[in-house]
C-alpha positions in Angstrom: 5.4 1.2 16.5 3.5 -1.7 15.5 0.4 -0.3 16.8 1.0 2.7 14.4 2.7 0.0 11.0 -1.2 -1.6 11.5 -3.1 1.2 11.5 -1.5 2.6 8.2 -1.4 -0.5 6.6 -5.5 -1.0 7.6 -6.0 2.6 6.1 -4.5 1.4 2.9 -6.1 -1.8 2.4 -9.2 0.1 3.7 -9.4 2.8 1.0 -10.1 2.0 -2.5 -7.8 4.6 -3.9 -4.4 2.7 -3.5 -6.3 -0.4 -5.1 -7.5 1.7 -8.5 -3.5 3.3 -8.6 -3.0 -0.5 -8.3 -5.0 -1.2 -11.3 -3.8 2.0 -13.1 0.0 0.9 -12.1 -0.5 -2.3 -14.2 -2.4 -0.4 -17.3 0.0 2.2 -17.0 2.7 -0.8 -17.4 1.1 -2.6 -20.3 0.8 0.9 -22.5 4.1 1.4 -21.6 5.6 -1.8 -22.8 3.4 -1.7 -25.9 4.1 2.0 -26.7 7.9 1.6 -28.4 7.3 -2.6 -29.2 4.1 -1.5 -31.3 6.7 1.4 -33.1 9.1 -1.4 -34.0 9.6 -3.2 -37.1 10.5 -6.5 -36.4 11.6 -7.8 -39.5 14.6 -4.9 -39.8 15.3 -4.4 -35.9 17.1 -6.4 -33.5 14.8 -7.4 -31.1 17.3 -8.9 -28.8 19.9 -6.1 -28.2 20.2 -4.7 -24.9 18.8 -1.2 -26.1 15.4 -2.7 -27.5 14.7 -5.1 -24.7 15.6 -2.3 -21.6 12.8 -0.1 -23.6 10.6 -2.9 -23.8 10.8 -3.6 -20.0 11.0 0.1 -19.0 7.6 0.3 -19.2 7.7 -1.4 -15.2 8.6 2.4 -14.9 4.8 3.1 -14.2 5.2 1.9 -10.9 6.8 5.1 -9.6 4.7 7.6 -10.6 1.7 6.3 -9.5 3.3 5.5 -6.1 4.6 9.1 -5.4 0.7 10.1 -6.0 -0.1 6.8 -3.6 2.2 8.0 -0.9 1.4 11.8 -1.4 -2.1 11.2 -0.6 -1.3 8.9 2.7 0.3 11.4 4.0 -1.5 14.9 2.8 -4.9 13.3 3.0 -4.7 12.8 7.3 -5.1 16.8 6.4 -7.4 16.8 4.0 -9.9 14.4 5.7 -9.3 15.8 9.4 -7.2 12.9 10.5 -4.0 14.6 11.7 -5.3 16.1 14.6 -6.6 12.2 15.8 -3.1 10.9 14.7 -1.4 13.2 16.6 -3.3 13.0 19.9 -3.0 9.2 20.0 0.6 9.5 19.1 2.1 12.5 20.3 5.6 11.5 18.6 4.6 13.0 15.8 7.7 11.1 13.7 6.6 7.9 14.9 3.4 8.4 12.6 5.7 9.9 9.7 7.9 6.6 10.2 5.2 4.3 9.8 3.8 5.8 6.7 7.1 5.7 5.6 7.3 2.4 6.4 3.9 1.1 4.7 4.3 3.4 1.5 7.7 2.0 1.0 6.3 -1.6 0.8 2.8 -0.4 -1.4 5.8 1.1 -3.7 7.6 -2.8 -3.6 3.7 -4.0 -4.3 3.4 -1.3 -7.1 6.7 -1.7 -9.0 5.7 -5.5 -8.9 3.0 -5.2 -10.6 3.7 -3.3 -12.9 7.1 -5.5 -13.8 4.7 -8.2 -14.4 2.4 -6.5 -16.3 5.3 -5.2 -18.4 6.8 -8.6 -18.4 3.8 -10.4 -19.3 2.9 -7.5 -22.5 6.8 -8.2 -23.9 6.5 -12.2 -23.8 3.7 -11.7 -25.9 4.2 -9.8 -28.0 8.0 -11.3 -29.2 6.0 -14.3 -29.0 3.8 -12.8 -31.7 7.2 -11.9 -33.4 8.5 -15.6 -32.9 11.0 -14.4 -30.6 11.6 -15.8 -27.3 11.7 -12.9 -24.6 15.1 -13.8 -22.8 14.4 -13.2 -18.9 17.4 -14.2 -17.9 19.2 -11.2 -19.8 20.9 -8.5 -18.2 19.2 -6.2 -19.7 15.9 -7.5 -19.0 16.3 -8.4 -15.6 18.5 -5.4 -14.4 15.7 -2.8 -15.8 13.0 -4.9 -14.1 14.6 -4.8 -10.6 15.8 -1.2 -11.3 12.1 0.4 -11.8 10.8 -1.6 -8.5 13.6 -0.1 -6.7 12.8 3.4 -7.8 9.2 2.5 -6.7 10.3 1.9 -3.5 12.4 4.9 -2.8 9.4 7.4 -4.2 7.2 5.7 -2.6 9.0 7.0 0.5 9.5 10.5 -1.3 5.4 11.1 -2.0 5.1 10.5 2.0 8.1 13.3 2.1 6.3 15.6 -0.4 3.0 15.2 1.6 4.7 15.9 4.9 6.0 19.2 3.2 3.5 20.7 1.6 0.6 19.0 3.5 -2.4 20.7 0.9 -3.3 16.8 -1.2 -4.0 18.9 -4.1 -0.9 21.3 -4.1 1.1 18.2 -3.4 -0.3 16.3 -6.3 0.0 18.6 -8.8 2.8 20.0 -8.4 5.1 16.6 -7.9 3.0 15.3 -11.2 4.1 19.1 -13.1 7.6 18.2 -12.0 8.4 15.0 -13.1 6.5 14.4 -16.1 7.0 18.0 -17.1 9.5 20.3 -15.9 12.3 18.2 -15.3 12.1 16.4 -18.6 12.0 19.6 -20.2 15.6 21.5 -18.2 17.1 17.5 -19.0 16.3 18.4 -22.8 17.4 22.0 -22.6 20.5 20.7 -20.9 21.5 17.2 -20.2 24.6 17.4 -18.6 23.5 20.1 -16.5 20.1 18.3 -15.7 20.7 15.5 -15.2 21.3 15.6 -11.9 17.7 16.4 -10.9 16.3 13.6 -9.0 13.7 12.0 -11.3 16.4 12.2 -14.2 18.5 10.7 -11.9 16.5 7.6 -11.3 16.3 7.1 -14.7 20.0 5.3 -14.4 18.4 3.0 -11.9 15.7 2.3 -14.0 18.4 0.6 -16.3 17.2 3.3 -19.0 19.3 3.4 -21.9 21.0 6.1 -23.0 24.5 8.0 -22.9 23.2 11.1 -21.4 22.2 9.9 -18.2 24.2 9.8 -14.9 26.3 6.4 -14.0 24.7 4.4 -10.9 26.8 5.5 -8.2 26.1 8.8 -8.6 22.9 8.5 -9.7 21.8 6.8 -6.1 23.8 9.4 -4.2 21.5 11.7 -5.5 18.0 10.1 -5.4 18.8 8.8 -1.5 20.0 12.8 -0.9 16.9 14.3 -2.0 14.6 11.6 -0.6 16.3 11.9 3.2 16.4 15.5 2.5 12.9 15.8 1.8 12.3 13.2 5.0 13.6 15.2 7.0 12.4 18.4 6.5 8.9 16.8 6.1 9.6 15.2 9.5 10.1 19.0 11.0 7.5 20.4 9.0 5.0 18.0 10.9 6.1 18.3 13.8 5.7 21.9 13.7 2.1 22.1 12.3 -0.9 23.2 14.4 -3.3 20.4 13.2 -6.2 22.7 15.3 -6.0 25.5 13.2 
């Protein structure tokens, strides 16, 4: 198993792809955090209640959507590229190689939701600095939604691997995980919140320390991403090692 955690971890630090999501993850943070600071008056809102400082630091958030496309393409692209087939004949036990990506992608989502905490982090100090506000850190509310959206990193970095076991086509995969959660399920969550949100990604949203009344509480809200992600595990997990990688 070791063997297998180094290869995968060599294939990532290997392929210039995870590095640019990297890149994007921190970008994708600063926007994020700019986005509803830069719609804020500061002379007529409170910059320190809880509400305006989780969506200032909500914009760590971009962490888990890049990492679902990270862990997608880890696990679709040993098709894509002709890799299975070599996996699989050095490693017969076929969820030994699924465990280690799991493994790996789960720590590049830790390394993703970092970053983009920091860059989000760093684009708030600044800019209540600017404001001549200090940005308090050690706030609930700041601290909480920080640690939230790096935990939801991790657990979809661990769901793209699932989504790319499943549907095993990189560009099927892709799209149609990136249709769903930036798309569809926002959409059914605004036709119907109550109903809605019990969807995964809306779900997350409650770990992500979100604000809003709409949303689910915690417990539940973790009973339902850590369903659908060992749901999706496992049936990925069967789905592989069912596959003729020779066809």
């Amino acid at each position: 198993m070791t063997a297998l955690l180094r290869a995968e971890l060599r294939k990532v630090t290997a392929t210039l792809t995870f590095v640019w999501l990297l890149l994007g993850t921190a970008a994708v943070g600063v926007i994020g955090t700019l986005a509803p600071l830069l719609a804020t008056d500061p002379a007529t809102a409170d910059l320190l209640s809880d509400v305006k400082l989780q969506e200032a630091m909500h914009g760590a958030a971009a962490g888990v959507v890049l990492v679902v496309v990270a862990g997608i393409i880890g696990m679709a692209g040993d098709w894509r590229f002709g890799q299975a087939s070599q996996a699989f004949l050095a490693t017969p036990r076929r969820r030994r190689v699924v465990a280690a990506k799991t493994v790996v992608f789960a720590g590049l989502g830790a390394v993703y939701g970092t970053a983009a905490a920091g860059a989000a982090t760093a684009t708030a100090w600044a800019w209540y600095h600017s404001n001549g506000v200090a940005l308090p850190l050690g706030r609930s509310a700041v601290w909480l939604t920080l640690l939230g959206c790096i935990a939801v990193a991790v657990l979809f970095g661990v769901l793209g691997v699932a989504i790319g076991a499943l549907v095993r086509n990189q560009t099927v995969a892709l799209v149609g995980a990136l249709a769903w959660m930036v798309l569809v399920e926002p959409a059914l969550f605004q036709a119907s919140p109550t109903v809605f949100r019990w969807l995964p990604v809306m779900a997350s949203f409650s770990l992500r320390n979100m604000p809003g009344d709409d949303f689910l509480p915690v417990g539940p809200a973790a009973a339902v991403v850590l369903a659908v992600i060992a749901a999706a595990l496992a049936m990925g997990v069967r789905v592989v090692e069912r596959d003729d990688v020779t066809a």
